[in-house]
Structures are given as structure tokens and as C-alpha cells.
C-alpha positions in Angstrom: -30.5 -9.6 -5.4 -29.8 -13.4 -6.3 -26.4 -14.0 -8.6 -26.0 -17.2 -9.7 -22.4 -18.7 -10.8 -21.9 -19.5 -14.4 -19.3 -20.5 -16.5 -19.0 -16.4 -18.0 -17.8 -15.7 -14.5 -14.0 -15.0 -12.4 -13.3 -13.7 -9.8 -10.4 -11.2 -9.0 -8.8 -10.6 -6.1 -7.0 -7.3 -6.1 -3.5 -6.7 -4.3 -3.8 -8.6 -0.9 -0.3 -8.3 0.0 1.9 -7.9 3.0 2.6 -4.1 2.7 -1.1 -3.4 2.3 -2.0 -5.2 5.7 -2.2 -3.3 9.0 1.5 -4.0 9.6 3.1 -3.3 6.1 4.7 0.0 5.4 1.1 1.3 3.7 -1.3 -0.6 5.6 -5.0 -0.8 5.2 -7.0 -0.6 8.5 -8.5 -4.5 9.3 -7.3 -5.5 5.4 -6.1 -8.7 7.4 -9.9 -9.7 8.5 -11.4 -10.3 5.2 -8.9 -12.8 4.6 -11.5 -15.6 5.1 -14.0 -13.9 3.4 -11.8 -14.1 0.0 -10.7 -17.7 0.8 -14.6 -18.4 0.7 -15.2 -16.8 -2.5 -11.9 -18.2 -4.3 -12.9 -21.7 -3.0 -16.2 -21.0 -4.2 -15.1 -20.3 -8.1 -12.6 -23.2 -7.5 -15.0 -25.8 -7.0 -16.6 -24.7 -10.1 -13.3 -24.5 -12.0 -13.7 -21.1 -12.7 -10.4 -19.0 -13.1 -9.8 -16.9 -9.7 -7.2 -13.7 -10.6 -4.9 -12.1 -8.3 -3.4 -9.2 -8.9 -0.5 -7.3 -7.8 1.5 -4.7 -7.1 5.4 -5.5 -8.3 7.2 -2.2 -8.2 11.1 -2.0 -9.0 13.2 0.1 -6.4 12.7 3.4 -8.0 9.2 3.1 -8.9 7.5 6.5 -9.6 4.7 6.0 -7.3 7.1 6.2 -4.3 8.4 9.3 -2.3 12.0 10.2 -3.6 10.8 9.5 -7.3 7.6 11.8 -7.4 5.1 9.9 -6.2 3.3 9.8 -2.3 3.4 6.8 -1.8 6.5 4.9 0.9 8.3 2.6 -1.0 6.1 -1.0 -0.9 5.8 -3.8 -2.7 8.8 -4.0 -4.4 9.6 -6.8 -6.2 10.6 -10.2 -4.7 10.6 -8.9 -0.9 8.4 -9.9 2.1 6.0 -7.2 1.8 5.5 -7.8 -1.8 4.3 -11.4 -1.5 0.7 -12.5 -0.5 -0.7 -12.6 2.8 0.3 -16.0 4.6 -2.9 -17.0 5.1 -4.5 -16.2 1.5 -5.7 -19.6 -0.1 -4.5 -19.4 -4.0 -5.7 -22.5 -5.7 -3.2 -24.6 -7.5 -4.7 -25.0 -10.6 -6.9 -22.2 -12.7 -5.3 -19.4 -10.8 -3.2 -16.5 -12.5 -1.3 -13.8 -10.6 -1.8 -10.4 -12.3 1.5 -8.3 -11.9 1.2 -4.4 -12.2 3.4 -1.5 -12.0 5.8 -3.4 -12.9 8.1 -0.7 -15.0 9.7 2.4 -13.1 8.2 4.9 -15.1 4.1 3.7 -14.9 2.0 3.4 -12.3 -1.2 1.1 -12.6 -3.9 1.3 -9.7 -5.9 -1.2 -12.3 -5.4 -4.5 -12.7 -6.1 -4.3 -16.4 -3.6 -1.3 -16.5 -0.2 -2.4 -18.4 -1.5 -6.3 -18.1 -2.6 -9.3 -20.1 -5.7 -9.5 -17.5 -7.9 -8.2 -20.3 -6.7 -11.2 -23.0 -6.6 -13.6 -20.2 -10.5 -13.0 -19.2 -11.5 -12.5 -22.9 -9.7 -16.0 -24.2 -11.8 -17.6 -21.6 -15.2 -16.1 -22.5 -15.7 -14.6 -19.3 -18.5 -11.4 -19.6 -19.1 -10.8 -15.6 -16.2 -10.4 -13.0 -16.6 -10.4 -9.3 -14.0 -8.0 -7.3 -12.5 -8.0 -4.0 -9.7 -7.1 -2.3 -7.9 -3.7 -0.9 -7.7 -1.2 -1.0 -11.5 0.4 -1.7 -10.8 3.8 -2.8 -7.3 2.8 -5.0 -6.8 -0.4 -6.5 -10.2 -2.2 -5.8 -12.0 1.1 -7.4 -9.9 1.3 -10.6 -9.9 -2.3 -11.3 -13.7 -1.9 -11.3 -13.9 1.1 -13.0 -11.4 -0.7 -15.6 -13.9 -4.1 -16.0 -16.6 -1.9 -16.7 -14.8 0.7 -19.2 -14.2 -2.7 -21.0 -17.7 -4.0 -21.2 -17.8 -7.0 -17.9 -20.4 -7.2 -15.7 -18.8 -6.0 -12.6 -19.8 -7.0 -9.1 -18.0 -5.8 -5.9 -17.9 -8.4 -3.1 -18.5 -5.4 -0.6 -18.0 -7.9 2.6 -14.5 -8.4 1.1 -13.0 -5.6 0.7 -11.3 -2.2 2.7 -10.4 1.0 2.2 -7.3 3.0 3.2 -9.4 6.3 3.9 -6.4 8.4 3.8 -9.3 11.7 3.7 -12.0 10.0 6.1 -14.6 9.5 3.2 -12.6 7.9 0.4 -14.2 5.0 0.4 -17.3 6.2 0.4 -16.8 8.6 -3.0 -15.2 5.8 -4.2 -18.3 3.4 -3.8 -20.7 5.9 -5.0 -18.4 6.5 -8.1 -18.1 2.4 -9.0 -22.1 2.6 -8.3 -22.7 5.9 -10.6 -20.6 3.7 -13.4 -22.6 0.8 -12.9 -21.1 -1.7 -10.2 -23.7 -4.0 -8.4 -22.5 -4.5 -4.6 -23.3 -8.0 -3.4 -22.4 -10.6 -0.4 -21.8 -14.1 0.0 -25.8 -14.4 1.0 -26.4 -12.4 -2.5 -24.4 -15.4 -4.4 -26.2 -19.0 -5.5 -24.0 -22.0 -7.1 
């Protein structure tokens, strides 16, 4: 199918961080080599000044998702440390950009980036109706996030070329494409998208 950009459109990029790559503390397999692929589609929405979202996990020291505090996840992405920040090579625009911080409170956990966020108000404010997703990880964060734009009404489109799974049971990404499918996700590619 043929998707054409419009002004109704944004594009969120969901939790490309240093603990999420292959040598952070909860890494994604190959989450490092669709890098380029996202700095196409955020250079894309740039240079037709559409607003490009990245969100993030920002968990204090004692967060409740980690080991020690109830959760199963390691400790990661805690606030202001190296595997927190962005991958080195992620191209974040300087201007129309908005970083999306979740989880950000010890006692709630947010796998969506409209979870416990303003990403909601920001989208609606600007009259965006469809949003395109990428990012890691498939069957967590990327997953919820879609399942989030679509509980509230977007048209939601998964960049499927730009995004990976954890697969911590060897099939999680693949429930977790045929549940964003079931609820109405449309997967694309770069050759699926006009400007």
C-alpha cells in the first residue's frame, strides 16, 4: 500500500537508548542496525516540518520494574546515566522534536509512551490524527505504544523495517505483531511511504 505524508502525521520513535542496544544491560538483538533506518524516517518528517517524538525510558534508582523492587527487569535506564541517553548515532532534529520521558516515578511502570505522559496533549494540540511507530523493543514498548495510539483514536502505522524485538520466549514478537495487527495497525516500509 501507498501512504502519503500530510500535515495530520508524526512520527514516534520509541526508547532507542543505550541500555536497549546489544551492549546495554537489557539489550535488544541487532537494535543498533535500524539506526539508519530511523534517521531516514525522522529526516523524512523533518523536511516536512512535521513533529518527530522520542520517547523514553527515565527510571529513578528504585524503580519497580527492576529486580530488587518487584519487577524482572536489571536495573536500566536510570535517569541521567550513559545507558539512559540515546544511541550516539540517532539523528534528533533540533527543532520540532520532543523527548517523551516515561516511567519516570518509582512506583509506575509505563511500557507506552502515552502512559503517565503529555504525548497525548502534545499530538492532539497539533492536530495530528495518524502516527507512524518505530523503535525497540517489538514485543514491549513499540507494541504498547501502538496499542496506546490506537485505544486513543490515531491512525497507527508500524515502520516494520525499523523496529526489533527482545524475544525473551522465541515468538514474542511475532504475538506481538499479530496482536497490533488484530487491533488494527497497518505495517509499512520506507518503499510503502510517498512525500
Amino acid at each position: 500500500m501507498k501512504v502519503k505524508i500530510n500535515n495530520f502525521d508524526a512520527l514516534i520513535v520509541v526508547d532507542m537508548q543505550n541500555d536497549f542496544m546489544p551492549t546495554g544491560v537489557l539489550p535488544v538483538p541487532e537494535a543498533d542496525q535500524i539506526v539508519p533506518s530511523i534517521n531516514e524516517y525522522t529526516k523524512l518528517f523533518e523536511s516536512k516540518g512535521l513533529p518527530v517524538f522520542f520517547t523514553r525510558d527515565w527510571h529513578p534508582e528504585n524503580h519497580i520494574s527492576f529486580k530488587g523492587y518487584g519487577g524482572i527487569w536489571p536495573p536500566h535506564c536510570v535517569q541521567h546515566t550513559e545507558g539512559a541517553k540515546f544511541h550516539k548515532d540517532l539523528y534528533i532534529p533540533s527543532d520540532n522534536k520532543f523527548i517523551i520521558s516515561k516511567g519516570t516515578s518509582q512506583d509506575f511502570d509505563a511500557y507506552s509512551g502515552f502512559q503517565g505522559t503529555i504525548l497525548n496533549d502534545l499530538l492532539k494540540e497539533r492536530g495530528i490524527k495518524r502516527i507512524f511507530v518505530c523503535g525497540v523493543a517489538t514485543d514491549y514498548c513499540v507494541k504498547n505504544t501502538v496499542l496506546g495510539g490506537l485505544n486513543l483514536g490515531y491512525q497507527t502505522f508500524v515502520l516494520e523495517d525499523a523496529i526489533k524485538g527482545v524475544n525473551v520466549k522465541p515468538d514474542d514478537s511475532k504475538k506481538a505483531i499479530d496482536t497490533m495487527l488484530k487491533n488494527g495497525a497497518v505495517f509499512i516500509t520506507k518503499e510503502d511511504i510517498s512525500a
